[in-house]
Short mmCIF file of the C-alpha atoms (twelve columns), coordinates in Angstrom:
data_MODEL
# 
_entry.id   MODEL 
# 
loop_
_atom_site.group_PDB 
_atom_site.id 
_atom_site.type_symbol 
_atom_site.label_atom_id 
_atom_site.label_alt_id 
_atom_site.label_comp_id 
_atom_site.label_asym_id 
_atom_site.label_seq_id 
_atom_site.Cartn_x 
_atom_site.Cartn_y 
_atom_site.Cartn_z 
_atom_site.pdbx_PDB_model_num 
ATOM 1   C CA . UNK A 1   91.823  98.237  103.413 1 
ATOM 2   C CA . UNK A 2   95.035  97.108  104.196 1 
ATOM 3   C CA . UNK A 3   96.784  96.415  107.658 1 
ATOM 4   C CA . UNK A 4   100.010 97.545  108.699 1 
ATOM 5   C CA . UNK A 5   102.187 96.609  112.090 1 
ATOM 6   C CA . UNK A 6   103.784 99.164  113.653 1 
ATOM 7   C CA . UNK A 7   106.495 97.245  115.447 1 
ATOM 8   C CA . UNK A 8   109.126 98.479  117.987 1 
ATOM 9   C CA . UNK A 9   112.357 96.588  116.780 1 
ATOM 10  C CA . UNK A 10  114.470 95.495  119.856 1 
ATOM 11  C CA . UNK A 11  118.277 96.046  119.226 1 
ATOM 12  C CA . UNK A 12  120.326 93.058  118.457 1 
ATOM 13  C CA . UNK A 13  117.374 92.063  116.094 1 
ATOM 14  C CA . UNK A 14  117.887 91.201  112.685 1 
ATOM 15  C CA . UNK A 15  115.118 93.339  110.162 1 
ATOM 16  C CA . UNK A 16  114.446 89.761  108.533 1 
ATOM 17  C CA . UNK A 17  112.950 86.561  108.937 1 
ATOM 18  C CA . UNK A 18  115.701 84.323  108.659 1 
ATOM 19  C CA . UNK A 19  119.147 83.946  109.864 1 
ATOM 20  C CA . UNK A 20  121.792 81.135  109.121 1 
ATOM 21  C CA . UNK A 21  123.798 82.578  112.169 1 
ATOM 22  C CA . UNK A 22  121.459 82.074  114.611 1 
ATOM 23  C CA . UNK A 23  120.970 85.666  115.387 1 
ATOM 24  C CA . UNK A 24  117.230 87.103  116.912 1 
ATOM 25  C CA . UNK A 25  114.973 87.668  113.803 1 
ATOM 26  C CA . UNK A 26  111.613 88.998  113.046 1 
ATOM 27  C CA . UNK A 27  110.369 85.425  113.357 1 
ATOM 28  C CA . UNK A 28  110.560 85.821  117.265 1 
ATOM 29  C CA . UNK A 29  108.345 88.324  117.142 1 
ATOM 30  C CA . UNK A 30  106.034 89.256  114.598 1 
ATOM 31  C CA . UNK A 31  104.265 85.977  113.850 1 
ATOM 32  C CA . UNK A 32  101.537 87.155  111.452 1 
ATOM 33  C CA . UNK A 33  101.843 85.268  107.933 1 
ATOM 34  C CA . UNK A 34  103.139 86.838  104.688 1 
ATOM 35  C CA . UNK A 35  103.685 90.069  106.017 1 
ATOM 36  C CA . UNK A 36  107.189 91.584  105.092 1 
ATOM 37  C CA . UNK A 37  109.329 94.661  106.641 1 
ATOM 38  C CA . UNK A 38  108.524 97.689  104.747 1 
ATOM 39  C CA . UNK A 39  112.083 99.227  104.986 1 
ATOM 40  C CA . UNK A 40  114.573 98.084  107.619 1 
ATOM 41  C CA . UNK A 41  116.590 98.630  110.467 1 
ATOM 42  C CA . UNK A 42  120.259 97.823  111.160 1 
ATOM 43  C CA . UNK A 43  120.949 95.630  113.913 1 
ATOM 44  C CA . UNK A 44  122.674 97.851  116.217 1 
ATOM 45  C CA . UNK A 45  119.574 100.048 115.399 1 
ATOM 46  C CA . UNK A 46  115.663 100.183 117.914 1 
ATOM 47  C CA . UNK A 47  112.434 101.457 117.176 1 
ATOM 48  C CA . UNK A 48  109.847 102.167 114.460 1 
ATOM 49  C CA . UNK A 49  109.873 99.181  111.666 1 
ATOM 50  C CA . UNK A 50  106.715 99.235  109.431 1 
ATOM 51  C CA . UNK A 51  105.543 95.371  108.167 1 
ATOM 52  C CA . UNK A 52  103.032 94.378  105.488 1 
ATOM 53  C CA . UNK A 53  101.595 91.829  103.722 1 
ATOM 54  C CA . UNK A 54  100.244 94.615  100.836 1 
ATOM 55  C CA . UNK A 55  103.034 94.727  98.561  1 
ATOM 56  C CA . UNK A 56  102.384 97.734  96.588  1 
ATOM 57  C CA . UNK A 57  102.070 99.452  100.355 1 
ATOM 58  C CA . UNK A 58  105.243 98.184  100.947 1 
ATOM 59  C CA . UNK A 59  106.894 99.544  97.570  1 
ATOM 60  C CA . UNK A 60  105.271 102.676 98.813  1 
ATOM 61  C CA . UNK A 61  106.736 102.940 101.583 1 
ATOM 62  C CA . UNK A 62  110.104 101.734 101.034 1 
ATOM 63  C CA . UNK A 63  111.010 102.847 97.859  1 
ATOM 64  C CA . UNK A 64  113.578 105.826 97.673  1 
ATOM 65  C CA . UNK A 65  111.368 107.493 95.144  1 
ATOM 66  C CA . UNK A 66  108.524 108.235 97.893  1 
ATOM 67  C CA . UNK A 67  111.160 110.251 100.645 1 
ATOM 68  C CA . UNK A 68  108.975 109.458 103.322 1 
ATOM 69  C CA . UNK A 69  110.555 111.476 106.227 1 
ATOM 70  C CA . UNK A 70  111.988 109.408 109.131 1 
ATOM 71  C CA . UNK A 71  112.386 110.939 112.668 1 
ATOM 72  C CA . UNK A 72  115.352 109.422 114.906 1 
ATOM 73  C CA . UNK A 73  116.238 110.028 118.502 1 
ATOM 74  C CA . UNK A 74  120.193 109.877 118.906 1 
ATOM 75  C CA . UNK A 75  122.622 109.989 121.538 1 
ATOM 76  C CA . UNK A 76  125.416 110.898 120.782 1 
ATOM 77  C CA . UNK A 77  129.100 111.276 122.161 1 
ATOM 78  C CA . UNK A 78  130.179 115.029 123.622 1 
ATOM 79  C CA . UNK A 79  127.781 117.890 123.949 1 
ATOM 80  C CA . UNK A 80  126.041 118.548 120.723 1 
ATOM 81  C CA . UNK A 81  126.435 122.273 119.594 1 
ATOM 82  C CA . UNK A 82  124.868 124.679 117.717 1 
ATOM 83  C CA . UNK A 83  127.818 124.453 114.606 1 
ATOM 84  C CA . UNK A 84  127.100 120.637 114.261 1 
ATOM 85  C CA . UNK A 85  123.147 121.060 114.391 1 
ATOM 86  C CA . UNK A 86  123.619 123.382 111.520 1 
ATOM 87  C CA . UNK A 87  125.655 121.685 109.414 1 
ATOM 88  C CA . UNK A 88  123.018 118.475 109.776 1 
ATOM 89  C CA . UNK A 89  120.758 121.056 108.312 1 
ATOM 90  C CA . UNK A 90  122.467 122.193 105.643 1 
ATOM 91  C CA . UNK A 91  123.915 118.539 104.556 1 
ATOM 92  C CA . UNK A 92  126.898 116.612 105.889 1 
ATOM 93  C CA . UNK A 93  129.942 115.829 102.859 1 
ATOM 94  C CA . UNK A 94  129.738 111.895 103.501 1 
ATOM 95  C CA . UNK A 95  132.375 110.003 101.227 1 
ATOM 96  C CA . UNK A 96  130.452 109.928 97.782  1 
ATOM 97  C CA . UNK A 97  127.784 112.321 98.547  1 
ATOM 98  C CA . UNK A 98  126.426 114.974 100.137 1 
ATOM 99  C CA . UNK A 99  123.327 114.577 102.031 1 
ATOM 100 C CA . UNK A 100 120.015 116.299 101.759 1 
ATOM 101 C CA . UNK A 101 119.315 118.897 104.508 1 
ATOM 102 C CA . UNK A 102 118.029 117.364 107.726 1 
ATOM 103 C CA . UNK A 103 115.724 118.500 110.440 1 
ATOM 104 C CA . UNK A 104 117.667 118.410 113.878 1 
ATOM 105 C CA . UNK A 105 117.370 119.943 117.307 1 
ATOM 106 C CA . UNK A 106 119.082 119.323 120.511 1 
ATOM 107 C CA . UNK A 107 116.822 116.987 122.699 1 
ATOM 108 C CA . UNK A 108 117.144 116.842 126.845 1 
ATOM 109 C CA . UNK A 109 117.459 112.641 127.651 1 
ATOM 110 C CA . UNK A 110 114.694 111.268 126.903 1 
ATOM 111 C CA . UNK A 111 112.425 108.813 129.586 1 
ATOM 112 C CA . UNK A 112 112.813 105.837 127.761 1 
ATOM 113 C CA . UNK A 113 113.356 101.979 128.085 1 
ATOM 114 C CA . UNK A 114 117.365 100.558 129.179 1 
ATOM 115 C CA . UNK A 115 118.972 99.223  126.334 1 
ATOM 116 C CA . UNK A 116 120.083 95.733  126.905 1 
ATOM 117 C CA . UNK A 117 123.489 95.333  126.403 1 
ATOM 118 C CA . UNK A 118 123.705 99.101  127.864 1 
ATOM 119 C CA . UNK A 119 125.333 101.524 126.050 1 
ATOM 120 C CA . UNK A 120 129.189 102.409 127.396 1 
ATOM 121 C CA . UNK A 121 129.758 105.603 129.375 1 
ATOM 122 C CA . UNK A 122 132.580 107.055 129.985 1 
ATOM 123 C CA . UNK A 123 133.180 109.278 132.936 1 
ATOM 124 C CA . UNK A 124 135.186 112.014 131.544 1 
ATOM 125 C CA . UNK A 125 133.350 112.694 128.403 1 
ATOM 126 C CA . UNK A 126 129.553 113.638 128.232 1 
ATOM 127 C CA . UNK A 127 126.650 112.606 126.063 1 
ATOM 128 C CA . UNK A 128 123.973 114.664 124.446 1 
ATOM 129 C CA . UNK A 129 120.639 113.549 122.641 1 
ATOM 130 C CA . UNK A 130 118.867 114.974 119.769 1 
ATOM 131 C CA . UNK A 131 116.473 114.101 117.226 1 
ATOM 132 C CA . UNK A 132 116.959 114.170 113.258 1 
ATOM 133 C CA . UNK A 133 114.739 113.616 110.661 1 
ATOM 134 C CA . UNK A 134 115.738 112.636 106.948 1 
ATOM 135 C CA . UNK A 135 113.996 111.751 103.729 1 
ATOM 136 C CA . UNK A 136 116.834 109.526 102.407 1 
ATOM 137 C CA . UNK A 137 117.725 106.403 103.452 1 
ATOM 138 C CA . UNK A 138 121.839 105.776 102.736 1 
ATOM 139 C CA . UNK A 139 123.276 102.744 104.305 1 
ATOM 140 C CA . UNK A 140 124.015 103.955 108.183 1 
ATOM 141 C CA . UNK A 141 123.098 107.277 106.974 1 
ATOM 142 C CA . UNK A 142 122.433 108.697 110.629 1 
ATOM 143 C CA . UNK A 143 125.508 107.316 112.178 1 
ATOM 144 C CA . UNK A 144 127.593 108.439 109.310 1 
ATOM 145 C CA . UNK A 145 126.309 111.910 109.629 1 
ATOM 146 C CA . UNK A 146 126.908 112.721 112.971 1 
ATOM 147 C CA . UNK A 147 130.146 111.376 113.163 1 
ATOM 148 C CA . UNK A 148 131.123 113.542 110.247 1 
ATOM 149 C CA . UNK A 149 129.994 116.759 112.253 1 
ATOM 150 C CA . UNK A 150 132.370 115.597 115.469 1 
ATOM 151 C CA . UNK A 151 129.435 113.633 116.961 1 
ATOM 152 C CA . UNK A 152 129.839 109.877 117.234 1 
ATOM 153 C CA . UNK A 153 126.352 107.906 117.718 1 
ATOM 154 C CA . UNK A 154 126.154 105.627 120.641 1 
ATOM 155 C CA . UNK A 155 122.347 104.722 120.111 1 
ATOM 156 C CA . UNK A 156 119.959 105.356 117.969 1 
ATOM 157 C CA . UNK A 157 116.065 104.766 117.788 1 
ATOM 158 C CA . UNK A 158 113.563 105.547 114.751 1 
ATOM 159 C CA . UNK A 159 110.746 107.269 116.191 1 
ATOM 160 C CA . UNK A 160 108.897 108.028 113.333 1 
ATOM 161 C CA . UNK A 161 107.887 107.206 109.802 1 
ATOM 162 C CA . UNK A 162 106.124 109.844 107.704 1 
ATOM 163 C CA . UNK A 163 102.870 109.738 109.612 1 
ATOM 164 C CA . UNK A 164 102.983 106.440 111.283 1 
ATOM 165 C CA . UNK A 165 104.364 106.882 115.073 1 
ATOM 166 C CA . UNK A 166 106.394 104.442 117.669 1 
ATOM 167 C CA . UNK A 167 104.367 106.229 120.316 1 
ATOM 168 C CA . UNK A 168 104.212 104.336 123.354 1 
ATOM 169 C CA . UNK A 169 104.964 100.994 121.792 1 
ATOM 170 C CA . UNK A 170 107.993 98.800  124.155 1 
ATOM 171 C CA . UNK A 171 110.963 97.476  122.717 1 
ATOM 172 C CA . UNK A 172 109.330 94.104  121.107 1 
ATOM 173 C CA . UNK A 173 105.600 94.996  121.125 1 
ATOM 174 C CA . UNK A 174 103.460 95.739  118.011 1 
ATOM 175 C CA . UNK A 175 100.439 97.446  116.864 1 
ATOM 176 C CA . UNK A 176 98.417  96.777  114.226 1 
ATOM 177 C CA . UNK A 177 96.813  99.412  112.063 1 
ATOM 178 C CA . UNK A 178 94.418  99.761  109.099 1 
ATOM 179 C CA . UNK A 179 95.310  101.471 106.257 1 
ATOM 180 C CA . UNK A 180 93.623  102.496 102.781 1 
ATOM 181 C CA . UNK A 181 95.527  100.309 100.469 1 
ATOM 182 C CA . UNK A 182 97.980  102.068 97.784  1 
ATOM 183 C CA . UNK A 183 96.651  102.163 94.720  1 
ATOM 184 C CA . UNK A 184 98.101  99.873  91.834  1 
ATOM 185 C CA . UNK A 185 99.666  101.387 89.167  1 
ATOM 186 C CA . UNK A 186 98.663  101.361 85.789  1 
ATOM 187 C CA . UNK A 187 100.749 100.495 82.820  1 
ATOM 188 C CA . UNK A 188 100.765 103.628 80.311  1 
ATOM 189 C CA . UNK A 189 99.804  103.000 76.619  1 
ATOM 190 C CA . UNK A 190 101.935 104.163 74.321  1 
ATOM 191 C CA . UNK A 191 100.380 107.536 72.158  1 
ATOM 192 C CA . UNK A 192 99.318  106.774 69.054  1 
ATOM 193 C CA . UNK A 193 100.768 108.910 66.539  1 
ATOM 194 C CA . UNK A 194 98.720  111.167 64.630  1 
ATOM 195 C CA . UNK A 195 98.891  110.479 60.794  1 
# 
């Protein structure tokens, strides 16, 4: 068995241990030894970050290869229509790719925590929420996506990652979990030729 924490990054928080700027890190938080983040989160990002100290768990769960899905909760800038949510789901044209189809549905606001610094409103122009799920992981993928369908992001929290859940969990707080650990893989042997 290995253990894994489920922890509920704040935002402003670096998805690292260490910072030469002085910015928040993991270390203010999680403060069990040789575990390591299992994926990451972007700074301007909250919610679900997975940690281990099982490296072939981590590889597992942060490697491309596996696709794990991961569920997000965004707000976003205007209204969110039913055009947009289709094109999510059908792939968005980012600049050197297209993206694989994404789950998405509208969302009413959700009851959740404040976000400290709040996010700006503007009085003329509405927000909408809704959630999104994808099974890659490009660099700001989420943001990136729904500002190419019209829809800027103004916050954004991972809810989910493939089976493991943010639940209930407040921005800084962690849960601890024990897992069957991954297998190790086995080196091949090459095949002998037959003579």
């Amino acid at each position: 068995m290995s253990s894994i924490i489920l922890f509920n990054k704040p935002y402003g928080v670096l998805s690292q241990f260490t910072d030469d700027r002085g910015r928040p890190t993991l270390a203010d938080y999680i403060h069990q030894k040789g575990c390591y983040a299992a994926g990451r989160l972007d700074f301007d990002t909250e919610g679900l970050l997975l940690l281990t100290d099982d490296g072939a768990l981590q590889h597992q769960i942060s490697h491309p290869r596996q696709k794990l899905p991961k569920t997000y909760r965004v707000q976003v800038e205007g209204e969110i229509d039913p055009s947009a949510l289709a094109r999510l789901r059908r792939g968005v044209q980012l600049k050197e790719v297209v993206t694989e189809p994404a789950r998405a549905r509208a969302l009413p606001a959700p009851d959740i925590w404040p976000r400290v610094p709040p996010v700006r409103e503007r009085k003329s122009i509405p927000t909408s929420w809704l959630e999104l799920t994808i099974r890659e992981g490009r660099n700001r993928q989420v943001r990136r996506m729904t500002a190419a369908v019209g829809f800027p992001t103004l916050r954004l929290i991972r809810t989910a990652i493939g089976n493991w859940k943010l639940g209930d969990l407040a921005p800084g707080e962690q849960r601890i979990e024990e897992v069957f650990a991954a297998p190790a893989k086995r080196k091949r042997r090459p095949r002998r030729r037959k003579s």
